[in-house]
N, C-alpha and C positions, 0 to 999 in steps of 0.2 A: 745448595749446601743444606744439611739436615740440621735445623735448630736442634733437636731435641737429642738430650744427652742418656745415652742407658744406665740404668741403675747397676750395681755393684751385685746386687740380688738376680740378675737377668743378665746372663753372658750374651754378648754380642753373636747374633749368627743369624743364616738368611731367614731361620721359618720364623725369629722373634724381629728382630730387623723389620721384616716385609710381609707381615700375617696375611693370610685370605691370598697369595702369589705361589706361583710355581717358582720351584730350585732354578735362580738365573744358573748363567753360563757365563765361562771366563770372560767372555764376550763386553758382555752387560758391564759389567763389576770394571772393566779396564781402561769403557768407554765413559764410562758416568763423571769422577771425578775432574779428570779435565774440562769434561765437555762443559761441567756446569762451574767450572773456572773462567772460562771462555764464554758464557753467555752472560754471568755474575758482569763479567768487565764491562760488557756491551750494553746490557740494559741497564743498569746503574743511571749512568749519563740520558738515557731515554727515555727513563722515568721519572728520574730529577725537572726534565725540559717538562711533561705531560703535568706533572705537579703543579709545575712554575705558572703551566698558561690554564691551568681550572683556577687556581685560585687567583690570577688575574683576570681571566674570564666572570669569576665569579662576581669579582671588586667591581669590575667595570659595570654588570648587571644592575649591581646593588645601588651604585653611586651617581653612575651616568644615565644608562638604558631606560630603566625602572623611569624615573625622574623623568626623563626627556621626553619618555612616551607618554605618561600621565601630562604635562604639558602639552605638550603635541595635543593629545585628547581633546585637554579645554579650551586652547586656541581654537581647534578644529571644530569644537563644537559649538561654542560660540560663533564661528564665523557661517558656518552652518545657519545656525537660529539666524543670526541677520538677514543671510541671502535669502531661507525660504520660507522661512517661520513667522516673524515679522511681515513683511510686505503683506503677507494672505491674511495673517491676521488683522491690521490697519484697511485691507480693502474691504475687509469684510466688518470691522466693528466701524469704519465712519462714511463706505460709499453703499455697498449691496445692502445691510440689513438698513439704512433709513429710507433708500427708495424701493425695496421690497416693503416694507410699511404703510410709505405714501401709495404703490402702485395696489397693494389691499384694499388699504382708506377709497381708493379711485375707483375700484373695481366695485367694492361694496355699494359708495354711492351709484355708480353709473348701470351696475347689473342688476345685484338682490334688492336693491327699494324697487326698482322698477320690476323687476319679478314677481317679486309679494303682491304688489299693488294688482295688475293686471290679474292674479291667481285668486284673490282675494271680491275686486270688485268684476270681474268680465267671466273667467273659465268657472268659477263656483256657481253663481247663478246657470247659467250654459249647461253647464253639466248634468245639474238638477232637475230644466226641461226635458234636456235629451233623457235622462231615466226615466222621468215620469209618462213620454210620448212612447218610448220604447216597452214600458208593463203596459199601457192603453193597448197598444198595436199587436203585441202578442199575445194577449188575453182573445182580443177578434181574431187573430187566424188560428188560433187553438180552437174556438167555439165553429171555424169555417172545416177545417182541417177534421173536425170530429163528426160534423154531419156526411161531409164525402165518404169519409172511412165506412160508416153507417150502410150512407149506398149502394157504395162497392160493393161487400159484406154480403147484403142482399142479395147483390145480382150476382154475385161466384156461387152462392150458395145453392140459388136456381140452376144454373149450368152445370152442377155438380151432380145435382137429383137426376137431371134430365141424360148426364153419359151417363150416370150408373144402370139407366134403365136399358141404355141401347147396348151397353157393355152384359146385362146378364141373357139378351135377347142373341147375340154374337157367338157367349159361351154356351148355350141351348143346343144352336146350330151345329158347332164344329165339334160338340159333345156326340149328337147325334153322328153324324158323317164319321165318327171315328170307329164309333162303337159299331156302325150298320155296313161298312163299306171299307175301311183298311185293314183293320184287324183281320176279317179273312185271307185277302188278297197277299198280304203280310206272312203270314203260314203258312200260304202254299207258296210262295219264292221262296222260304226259308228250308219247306222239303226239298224244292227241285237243287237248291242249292246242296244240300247234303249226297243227294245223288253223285250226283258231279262231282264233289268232294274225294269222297270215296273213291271211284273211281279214277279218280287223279293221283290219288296215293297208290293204290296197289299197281300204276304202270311206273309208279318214278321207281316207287322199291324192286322192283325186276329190273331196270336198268340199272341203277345203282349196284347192285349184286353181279351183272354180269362186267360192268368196267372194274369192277372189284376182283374179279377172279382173272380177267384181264392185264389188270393191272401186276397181280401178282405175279404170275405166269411168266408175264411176259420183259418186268422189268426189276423189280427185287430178286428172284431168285437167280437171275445172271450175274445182278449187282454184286450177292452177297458170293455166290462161288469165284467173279473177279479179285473181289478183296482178299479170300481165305487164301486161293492157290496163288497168288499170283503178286497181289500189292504188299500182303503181309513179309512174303520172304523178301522181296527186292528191298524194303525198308531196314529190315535186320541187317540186312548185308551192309548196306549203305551204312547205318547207324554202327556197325561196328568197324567199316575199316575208318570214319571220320575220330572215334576213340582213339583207334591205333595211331593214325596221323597226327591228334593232339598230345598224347604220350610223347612219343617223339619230340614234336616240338619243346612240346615244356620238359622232356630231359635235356635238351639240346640247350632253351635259355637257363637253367640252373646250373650247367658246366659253367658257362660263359659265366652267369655270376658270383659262382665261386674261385675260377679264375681271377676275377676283377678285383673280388674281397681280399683274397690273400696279398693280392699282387699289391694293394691299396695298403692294407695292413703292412706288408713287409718295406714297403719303402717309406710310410707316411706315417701311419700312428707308430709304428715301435721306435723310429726315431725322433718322434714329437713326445712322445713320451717319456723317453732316457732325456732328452734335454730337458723338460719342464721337471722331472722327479732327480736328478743329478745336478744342474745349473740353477732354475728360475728360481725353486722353493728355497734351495740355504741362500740364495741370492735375496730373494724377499724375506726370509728372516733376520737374517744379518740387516737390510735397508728398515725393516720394521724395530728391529730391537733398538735401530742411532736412532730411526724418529722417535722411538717411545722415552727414549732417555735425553732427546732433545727439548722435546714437549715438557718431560717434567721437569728438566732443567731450568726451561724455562718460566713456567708456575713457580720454581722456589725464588729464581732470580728476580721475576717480578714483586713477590712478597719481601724477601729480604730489601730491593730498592726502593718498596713501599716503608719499611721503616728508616733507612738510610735520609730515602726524601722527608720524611715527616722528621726526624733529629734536624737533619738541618734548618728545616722550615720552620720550626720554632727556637731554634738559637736565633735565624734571624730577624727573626719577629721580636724576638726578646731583645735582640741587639738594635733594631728600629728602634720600639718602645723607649730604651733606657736614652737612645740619641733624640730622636725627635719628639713623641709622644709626651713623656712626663714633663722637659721643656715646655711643653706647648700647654701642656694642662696649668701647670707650675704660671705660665704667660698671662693665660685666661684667667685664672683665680687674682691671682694677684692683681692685675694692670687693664685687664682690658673689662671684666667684669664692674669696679668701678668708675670707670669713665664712660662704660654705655648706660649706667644708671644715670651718671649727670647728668649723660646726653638725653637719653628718654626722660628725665624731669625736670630737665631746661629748654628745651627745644621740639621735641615730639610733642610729650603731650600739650602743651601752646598749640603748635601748629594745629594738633587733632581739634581740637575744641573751635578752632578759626574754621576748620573744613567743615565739619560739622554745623556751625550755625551758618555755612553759608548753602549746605545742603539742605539747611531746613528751610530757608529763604526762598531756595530756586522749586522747592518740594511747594511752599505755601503759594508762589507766582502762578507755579504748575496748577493748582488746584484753583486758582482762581481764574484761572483760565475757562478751563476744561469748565466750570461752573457755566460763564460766561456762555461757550459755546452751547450746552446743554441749555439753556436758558433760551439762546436766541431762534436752535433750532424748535423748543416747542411753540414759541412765539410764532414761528414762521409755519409750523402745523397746524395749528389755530387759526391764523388768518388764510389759510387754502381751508381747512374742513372744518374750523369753526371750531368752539371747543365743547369740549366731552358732556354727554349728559351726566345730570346730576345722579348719584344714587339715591334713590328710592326708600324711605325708610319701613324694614320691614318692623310688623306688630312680634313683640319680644312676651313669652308669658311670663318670664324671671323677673324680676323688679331691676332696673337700673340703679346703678352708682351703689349710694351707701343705704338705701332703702333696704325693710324687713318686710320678708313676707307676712303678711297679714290674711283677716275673712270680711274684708270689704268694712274696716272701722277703724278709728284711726293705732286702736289696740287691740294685741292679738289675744288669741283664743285664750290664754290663761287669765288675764286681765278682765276678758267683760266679764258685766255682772249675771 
């Protein structure tokens, strides 16, 4: 139903009615009013219920959920800390960290004194022979080491002079032998060569010329008259009646598929076509125009049930408050607000103060305890490793306590004479 009423200024009609829409149809206009009579009745009630269970959904969140699970939480996580958090912590503050302690204190005695000492009195001296025996010893094979090289030296050097001599005595010889004895012999096989040459050439080139005119004669120019008279026309021939034969076929398949087309056409789209443009489309407009006026009928239906449920939800919220609420506030003020003060200033705080000094009691036990134990465990550290060296006092340049500095007198610099 349309909340909004037209002005007296603005006559009722479809283009003011329904701005930015096409001109409905009697259709639209005949279907709409009932329909959203008919949806108006149905969703009422189903948005009443949708109402009813968010804002009990809601209460329950607010009052039970919320709460239950924040509980839940700290239960869960306190019970958490005890099982895993606790135990490691208690093994680890009163059994691993004081025999990790003792097993240092054991290691320190039994290892690094005894390390120090042997490193100190046995491998330091030791060491200090072995370098000093080790520069003696290689000082002497350096002074050995450099007279050999010396000798060597000498004697390659001699061996050196003595091939150079036999080496330019070698180069004399095969100087001479080259210059006196190949180099002729050299020029004249290089002439006889040339002879021969030449005449190996001018019989290959007359053989060459004759398989060449041979060749031609006797195998190209029959080739090229077979091709001209004879290969040329049988391939035209060929090449044109296989045209004509494909003509043929592909007039023959374009009958058949224009046969096929019409034939396809005349029984299957013209009447696929008169059903979907005479039946399917007013059929789907008509179906389209009830759902578009279903649809918004039901948009209005659910807003108007949105205010229907919200009037009644607050009468009866109003109508709780005035029954239960104000009684109960009206309860609390008057009767019960006084009696839980007496109660907390005759019996609470008592009790608090009794709980309290007896926590500070079992707090002071606790602490004398724990002293105790601290106490007996260093006792028992001391008698296994003895007790701790003393510190050392180191030289301070500042003056201690309440003393002034001074220039070595018992008054300072402004004061002497």
């Amino acid at each position: 139903m349309d909340l909004e009423k037209p002005s007296a200024a603005q006559p009722v009609t479809q283009a003011t009615a329904r701005p930015g829409t096409q001109a409905e149809g009697c259709l639209a206009v005949a279907i709409r009013l009932p329909v959203r009579i008919v949806v108006l009745v149905l969703v009422v009630p189903v948005r009443m219920v949708w109402d009813a269970l968010v804002v009990g959904g809601r209460f329950l969140r607010d009052t039970l959920f919320r709460p239950l699970g924040r509980a839940l939480g700290l239960v869960l996580g306190w019970v958490a800390r005890a099982l895993f958090v606790w135990p490691w912590v208690a093994l680890w503050r009163y059994v691993l960290r004081p025999v990790g302690e003792a097993l240092a204190r054991l290691g320190h005695v039994l290892l690094v004194v005894p390390a120090v000492w042997l490193y100190r009195t046995v491998l330091t001296p030791l060491g200090h022979a072995l370098a000093w025996t080790a520069r003696k010893t290689g000082a002497l094979l350096a002074a050995v080491f450099a007279g050999a090289l010396a000798a060597f030296m000498w004697s390659v050097k001699g061996v050196l002079t003595a091939l150079d001599w036999i080496l330019r005595g070698v180069e004399a010889v095969c100087g001479w032998v080259y210059a006196r004895l190949l180099t002729p012999v050299g020029r004249a096989v290089a002439r006889v060569l040339k002879g021969v040459g030449l005449v190996l050439g001018a019989v290959a080139f007359g053989v060459y010329t004759a398989f060449a005119w041979l060749a031609r004669y006797l195998l190209v120019v029959p080739a090229l008259w077979l091709y001209t008279w004879v290969l040329a026309p049988v391939g035209r021939a060929v090449a044109f009646l296989a045209d004509g034969f494909v003509r043929i076929v592909r007039m023959i398949f374009v009958g058949i598929g224009a046969a096929l087309y019409w034939t396809a056409r005349v029984l299957l789209v013209l009447p696929a076509l008169a059903v979907w443009r005479w039946i399917l489309v007013p059929v789907g407009r008509a179906l389209a125009v009830v759902a578009r006026e279903i649809g918004e009928a039901l948009g209005h239906a659910w807003r108007v049930a949105g205010y229907v449920s919200r009037a009644v939800g607050r009468f009866l919220a109003r109508l709780f408050r005035w029954t239960f609420v104000e009684p109960a506030r009206w309860a609390y003020r008057t009767v019960l607000t006084p009696v839980g003060h007496a109660v907390r200033d005759l019996v609470l705080r008592p009790a608090a103060e009794v709980a309290r000094g007896i926590r500070r009691t079992a707090r002071q036990a606790l602490e004398s305890a724990r002293d105790g134990a601290r106490q007996a465990r260093a006792d028992f550290r001391r008698m296994l490793f003895g007790a701790p060296p003393e510190p050392q006092p180191v030289a301070r340049r500042e003056p201690a306590g309440g003393e002034t500095r001074t220039l070595g007198s018992s008054t300072t610099a402004l004061m002497k004479d």
